[in-house]
N, C-alpha and C positions, 0 to 999 in steps of 0.2 A: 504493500500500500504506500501512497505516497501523498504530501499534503500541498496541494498549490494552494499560496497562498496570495494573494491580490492585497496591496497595502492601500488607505486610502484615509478619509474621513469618512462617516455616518450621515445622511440627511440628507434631503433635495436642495439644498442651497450648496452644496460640493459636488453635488453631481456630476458636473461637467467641467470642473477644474482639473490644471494640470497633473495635482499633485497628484489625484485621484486617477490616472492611468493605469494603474496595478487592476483595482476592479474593475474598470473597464475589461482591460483583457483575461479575467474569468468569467466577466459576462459573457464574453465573446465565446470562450471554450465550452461553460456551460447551457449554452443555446447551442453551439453547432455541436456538440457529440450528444445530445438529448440526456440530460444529466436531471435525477429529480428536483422537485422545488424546490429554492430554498429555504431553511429554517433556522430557529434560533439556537443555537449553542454552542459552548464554548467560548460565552462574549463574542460571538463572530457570529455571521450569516452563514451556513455551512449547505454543499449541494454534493451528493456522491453520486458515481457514478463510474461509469468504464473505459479505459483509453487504450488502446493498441494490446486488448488483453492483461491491462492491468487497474488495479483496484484506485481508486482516485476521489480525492476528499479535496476539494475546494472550499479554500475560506476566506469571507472578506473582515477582518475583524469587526467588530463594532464599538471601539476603547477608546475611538479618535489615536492618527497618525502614531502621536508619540507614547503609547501604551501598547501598542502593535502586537509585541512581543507575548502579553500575556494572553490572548486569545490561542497566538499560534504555540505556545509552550503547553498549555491547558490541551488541548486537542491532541501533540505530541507526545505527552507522556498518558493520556487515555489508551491513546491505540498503540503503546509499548515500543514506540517507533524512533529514531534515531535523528540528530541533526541532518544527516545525508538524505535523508527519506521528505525534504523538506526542503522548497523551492520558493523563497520567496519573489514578485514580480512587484518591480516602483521604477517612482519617476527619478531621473538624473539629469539636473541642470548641465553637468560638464558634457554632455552629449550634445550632439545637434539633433533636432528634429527626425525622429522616424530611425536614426541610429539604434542599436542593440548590442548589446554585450551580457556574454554569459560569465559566468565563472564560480571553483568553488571555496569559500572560507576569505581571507581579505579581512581590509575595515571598512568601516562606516562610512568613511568617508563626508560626514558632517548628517550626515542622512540621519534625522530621532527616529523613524520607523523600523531603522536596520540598527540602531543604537540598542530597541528593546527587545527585538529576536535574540541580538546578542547576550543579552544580558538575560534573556529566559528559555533559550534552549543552542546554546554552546554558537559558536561561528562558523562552524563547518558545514552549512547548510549551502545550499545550491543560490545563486543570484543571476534573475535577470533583469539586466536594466534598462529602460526603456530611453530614450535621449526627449527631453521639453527642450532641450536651450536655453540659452542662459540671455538674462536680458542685455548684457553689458556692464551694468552697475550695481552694485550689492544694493543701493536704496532701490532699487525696480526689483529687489528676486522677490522679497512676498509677497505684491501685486500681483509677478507675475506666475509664481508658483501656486496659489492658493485664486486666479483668476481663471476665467473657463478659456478651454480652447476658441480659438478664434475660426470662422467659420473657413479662412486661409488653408487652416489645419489640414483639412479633412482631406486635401489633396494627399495627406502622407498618412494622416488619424488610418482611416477609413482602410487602406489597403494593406498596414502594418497591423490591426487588429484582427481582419478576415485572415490572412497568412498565419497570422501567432493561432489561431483558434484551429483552422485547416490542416496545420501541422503539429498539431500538439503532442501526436503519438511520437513524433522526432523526440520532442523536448522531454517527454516522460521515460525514453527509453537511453536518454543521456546523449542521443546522436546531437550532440552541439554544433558541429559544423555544416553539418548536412540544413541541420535549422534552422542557420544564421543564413545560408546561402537562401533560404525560401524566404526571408527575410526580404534580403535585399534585392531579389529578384523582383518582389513586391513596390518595392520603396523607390527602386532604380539606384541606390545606392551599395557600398562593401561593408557587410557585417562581418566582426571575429571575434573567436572566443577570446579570453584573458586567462591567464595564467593565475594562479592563486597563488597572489603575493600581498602581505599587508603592506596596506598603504597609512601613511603619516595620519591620526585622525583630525579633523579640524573643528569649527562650529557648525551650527545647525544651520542647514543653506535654509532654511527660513527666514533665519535672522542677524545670516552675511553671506554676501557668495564668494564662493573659495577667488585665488588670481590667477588661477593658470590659465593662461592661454587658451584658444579657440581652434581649432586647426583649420589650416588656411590650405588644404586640399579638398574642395567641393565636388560635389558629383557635376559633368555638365550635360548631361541627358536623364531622362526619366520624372517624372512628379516629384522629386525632392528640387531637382535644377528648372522645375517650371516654377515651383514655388517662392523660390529663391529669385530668380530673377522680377518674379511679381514685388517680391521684394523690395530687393537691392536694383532693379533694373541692368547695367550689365557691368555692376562693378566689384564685381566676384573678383577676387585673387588666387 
């Protein structure tokens, strides 16, 4: 058995914020592989069901973001199951739009939703990260972390959530590259896995954004380089 977990806030007023991406794509999983209703427990909304011949428990907690950890810790030690057995999906500012990256164990990365898996069922769980963007400026990341997708979006939203849902049996069976490439076949851009190395941890990109850098190799074909030029116009580097 294995537990995806979707990280998010609770409510119709987060609905459609970026931060909330993780649920989004177990709504996505659990609508296209017909997965039962969802219900209440383990402080999470939880829906089981079947993936490429394997046993599958999705859960969106319901603890708000930075409490994450104790819905998916409660559920893990229920079903007697292991950090590895345990795949959490959220948003990453240091990503670009429609980007993904897998990997397993690592840090935080300033992330509180993966600050409190960490801290209630060990690091060594699976990560996938889904890229929002970063605004530019730490005073824009909580606008624009905790603001809804713009309807821009959808040009990358929309084909990166049907792909993560369509191939889910990749991701549950570990096939990470195979994943990443149905990814970015979707997106028009190059998805790859990461290596499980801890990283330096920082503050809560809530409430700074990290400084590194953006990477200044862009896709220039596909709905990420349509988007982008709707953007930027054609001042891509």
């Amino acid at each position: 058995m294995q537990i995806l977990a979707g990280l998010g806030n609770p409510g119709s007023q987060y609905a459609g914020n970026r931060h909330n991406i993780g649920f989004m794509a177990v709504d996505a999983i659990q609508q296209r592989h017909s997965f039962a209703p969802w219900t209440k427990k383990f402080k999470a909304l939880m829906s089981e069901g079947e993936i490429g011949g394997e046993r599958v428990l999705l859960l969106k907690p319901q603890t708000f973001m930075n409490l994450s950890g104790e819905a998916v810790g409660e559920a893990m030690r229920f079903y007697k199951l292991a950090p590895k057995d345990i795949l959490a999906i959220y948003d990453e500012l240091d990503l670009l739009p429609g980007k993904a990256r897998i990997k397993t164990g690592g840090g935080h990365g300033g992330h509180n939703g993966i600050k409190s898996l960490d801290a209630h069922c060990g690091k060594d769980y699976r990560r996938l990260r889904l890229g929002i963007g970063h605004p530019g400026a730490k005073e824009k990341v909580n606008g624009h972390v905790l603001g809804d997708f713009a309807k821009i979006d959808k040009v990358w939203l929309e084909p990166l959530l049907d792909a993560l849902a369509e191939n889910a049996a990749m991701l549950v069976k570990g096939e990470d590259s195979q994943f990443l490439n149905k990814l970015s076949l979707a997106t028009g851009g190059k998805q790859e896995p990461e290596p499980a190395v801890a990283k330096p941890t920082g503050q809560s990109h809530i409430r700074q954004a990290r400084n590194s850098a953006q990477p200044k190799i862009l896709p220039t074909t596909g709905p990420m380089a349509d988007m982008l030029k709707k953007l930027f116009g054609n001042r891509q580097e």
